[in-house]
C-alpha positions, -999 to +999 in steps of 0.1 A: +384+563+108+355+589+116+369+606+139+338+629+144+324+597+154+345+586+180+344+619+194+309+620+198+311+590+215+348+592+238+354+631+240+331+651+271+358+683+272+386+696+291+407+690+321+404+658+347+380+639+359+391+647+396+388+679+396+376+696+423+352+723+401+331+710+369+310+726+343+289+714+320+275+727+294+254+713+264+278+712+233+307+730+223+308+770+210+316+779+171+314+759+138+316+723+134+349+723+118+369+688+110+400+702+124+386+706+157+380+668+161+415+659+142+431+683+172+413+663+198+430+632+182+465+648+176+462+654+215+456+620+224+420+615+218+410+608+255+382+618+273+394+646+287+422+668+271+442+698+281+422+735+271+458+755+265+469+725+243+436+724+223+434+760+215+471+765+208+467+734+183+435+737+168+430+761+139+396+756+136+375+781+122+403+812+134+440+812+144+455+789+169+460+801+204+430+825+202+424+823+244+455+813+255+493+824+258+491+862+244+501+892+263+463+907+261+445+881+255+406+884+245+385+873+274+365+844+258+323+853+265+313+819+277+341+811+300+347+850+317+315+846+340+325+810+352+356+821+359+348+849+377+327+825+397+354+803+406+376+830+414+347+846+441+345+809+454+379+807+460+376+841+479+383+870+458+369+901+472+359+919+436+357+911+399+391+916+381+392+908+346+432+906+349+427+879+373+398+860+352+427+863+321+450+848+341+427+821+352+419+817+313+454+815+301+470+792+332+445+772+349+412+772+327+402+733+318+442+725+322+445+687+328+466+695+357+446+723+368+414+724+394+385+726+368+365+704+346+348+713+312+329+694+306+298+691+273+268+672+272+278+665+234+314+668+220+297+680+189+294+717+180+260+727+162+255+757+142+228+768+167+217+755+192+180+740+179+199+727+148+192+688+153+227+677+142+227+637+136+258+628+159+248+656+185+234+632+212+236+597+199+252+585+231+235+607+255+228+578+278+261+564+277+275+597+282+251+604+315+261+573+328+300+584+323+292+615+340+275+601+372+303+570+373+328+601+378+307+620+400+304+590+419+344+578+419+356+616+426+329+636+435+338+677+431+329+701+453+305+722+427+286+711+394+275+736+378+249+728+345+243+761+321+222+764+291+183+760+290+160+755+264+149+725+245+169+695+234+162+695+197+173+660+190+150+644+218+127+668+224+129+679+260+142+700+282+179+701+289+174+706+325+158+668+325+192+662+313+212+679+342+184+662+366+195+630+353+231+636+358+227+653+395+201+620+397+185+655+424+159+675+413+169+710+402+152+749+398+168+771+375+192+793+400+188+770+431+219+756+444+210+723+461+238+700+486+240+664+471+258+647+494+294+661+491+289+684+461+266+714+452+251+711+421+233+742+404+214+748+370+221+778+354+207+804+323+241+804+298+265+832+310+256+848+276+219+848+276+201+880+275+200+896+309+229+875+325+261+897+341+293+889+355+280+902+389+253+875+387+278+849+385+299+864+415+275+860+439+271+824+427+304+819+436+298+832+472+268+811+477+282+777+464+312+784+485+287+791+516+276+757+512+300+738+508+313+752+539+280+741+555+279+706+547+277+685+572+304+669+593+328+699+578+338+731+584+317+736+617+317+759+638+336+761+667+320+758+697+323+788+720+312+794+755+280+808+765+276+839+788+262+820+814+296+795+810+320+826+807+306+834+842+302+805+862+325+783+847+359+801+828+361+827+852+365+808+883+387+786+863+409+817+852+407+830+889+414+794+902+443+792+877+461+825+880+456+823+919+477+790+917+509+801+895+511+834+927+510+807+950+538+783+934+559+813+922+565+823+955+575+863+948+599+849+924+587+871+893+608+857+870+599+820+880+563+830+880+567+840+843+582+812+830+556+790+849+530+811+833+547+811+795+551+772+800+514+764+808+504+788+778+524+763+753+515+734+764+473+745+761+485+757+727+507+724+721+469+704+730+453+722+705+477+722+675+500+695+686+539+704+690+558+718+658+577+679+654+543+661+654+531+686+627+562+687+606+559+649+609+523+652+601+531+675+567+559+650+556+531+627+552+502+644+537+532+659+513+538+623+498+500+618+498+491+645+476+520+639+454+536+675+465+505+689+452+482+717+470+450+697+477+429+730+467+444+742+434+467+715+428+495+733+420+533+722+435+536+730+468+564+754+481+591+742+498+586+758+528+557+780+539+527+751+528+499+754+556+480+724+573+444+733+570+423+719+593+389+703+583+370+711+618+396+732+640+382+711+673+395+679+659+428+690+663+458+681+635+453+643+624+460+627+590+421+624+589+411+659+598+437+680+577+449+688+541+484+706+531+477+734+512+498+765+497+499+802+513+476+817+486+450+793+483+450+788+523+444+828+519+419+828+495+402+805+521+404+824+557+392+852+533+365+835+519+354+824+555+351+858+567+387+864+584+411+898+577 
């Protein structure tokens, strides 16, 4: 069996298919080394395999586990500015490089983790205008795979890096992200495709690129996605010219009425009062048994998994997160999600 071969053909990278952030890039980093397609097949040979499992197996070309499950690990060049992005998208107030190793080691292109990486070729080149002969022998087969994905499960970003010319075919690779996105695309312009932003991208180690650079990527892919339509709108406030002629008669009209019913009775007139405050609040967010009821069930439909990072949820202390708040708590309108990733959130909206 060549197994080079079949990995051309069957292997596009790291991860799942359904996660919710993908990257892809043109071919994989460092030598062309036998050992790193016979560690694809040890794992499996699937499509997609697990990054830890790869690098912890793989002694191609260094010593296993280079990027993965050390006390200091080396921050790997390529990765450490798309992590950092992720981790600004998911609502990180600052670059940390102990939180983008941790990202690295745990969660980077993990088969049960949140991100895809993803190659245009599963071959490695020893540069990258060295026209290797298996490089992109399937490239339309391997479009097609990426845009029957996109299509099944489609992610929340794509993000395409790497320019230049495609020295096998002759063009740019951009045409090659276009065809994927099936969108048009500017270098640095983050376009909404339906559900998912797609944006083309210099390498995140080409001349003149920093870590700051992809930060602020993060914070305008997550700006929107936010945005898209039919999701995450705003809630609909009153005007000034409704706070005055509507609410505050209403609010006069309403506090007038509890005096009235109370009778002098102060302690009547604050349970009446403290009585119609929960039930407005129970219209809003439903009462706590239709919501526990309500988390049962999204509980077993996410397989006990946070629907953001996909990790196990807690026990207790997992948060319903509403899609639109003015659509109230329905099986439609809501996801379970854990306390850290629903913080990362209500950060990354804008909230202390």
């Amino acid at each position: 069996m060549d197994v080079k071969a079949l990995a051309a053909q069957t292997w596009f990278g790291y991860g799942r298919w359904d996660a919710p952030y993908w990257f892809i890039g043109k071919e994989p980093g460092g030598g062309d080394d036998p050992e790193q397609y016979a560690s694809w097949l040890r794992l499996g040979g699937g499509d997609l395999i697990d990054c830890r499992d790869h690098d912890l197996d793989c002694p191609a070309t260094r010593k296993p586990g280079m990027w993965h499950g050390g006390e200091r690990l080396p921050l790997q060049s390529t990765w450490r500015p798309l992590i950092a992005m992720v981790l600004r998208y998911e609502g990180a107030p600052a670059y940390d490089e102990d939180a983008v190793r941790r990202y690295q080691d745990e969660r980077w292109g993990r088969s049960d983790g949140d991100t895809a990486v993803l190659e245009l070729s599963a071959i490695a080149a020893r540069s990258v205008s060295h026209e290797e002969a298996l490089r992109l022998l399937h490239l339309p087969e391997r479009i097609a795979t990426f845009r029957c994905h996109l299509e099944e499960t489609p992610p929340q970003f794509v993000v395409f890096y790497g320019g230049g010319t495609d020295p096998v075919n002759g063009v740019p690779y951009i045409d090659h992200w276009r065809a994927i996105a099936e969108h048009d695309l500017a270098v640095g312009e983050p376009v909404l495709v339906g559900d998912t932003v797609f944006v083309a991208e210099r390498h995140p180690t080409a001349h003149g690129t920093t870590n700051a650079h992809w930060f602020e990527l993060g914070r305008r892919v997550r700006a929107m996605v936010d945005s898209r339509p039919g999701e995450r709108m705003p809630n609909r406030n009153l005007s000034p010219d409704e706070l005055r002629d509507v609410f505050a008669p209403l609010l006069t009209e309403v506090r007038s009425r509890l005096v009235e019913l109370a009778r002098d009775d102060a302690a009547f007139h604050w349970a009446l009062r403290r009585k119609l405050a929960k039930e407005l609040t129970y219209d809003e967010r439903s009462k706590p048994m239709q919501r526990r009821a309500l988390k049962a069930r999204k509980r077993k439909a996410q397989d006990g998994l946070c629907k953001e990072c996909r990790s196990p949820l807690p026990e207790r202390g997992a948060v319903l997160d509403r899609h639109e708040a003015m659509k109230g708590y329905t099986d439609e309108n809501t996801r379970l999600i854990c306390r850290g990733c629903d913080t990362k959130i209500q950060v990354s909206r804008g909230y202390p």
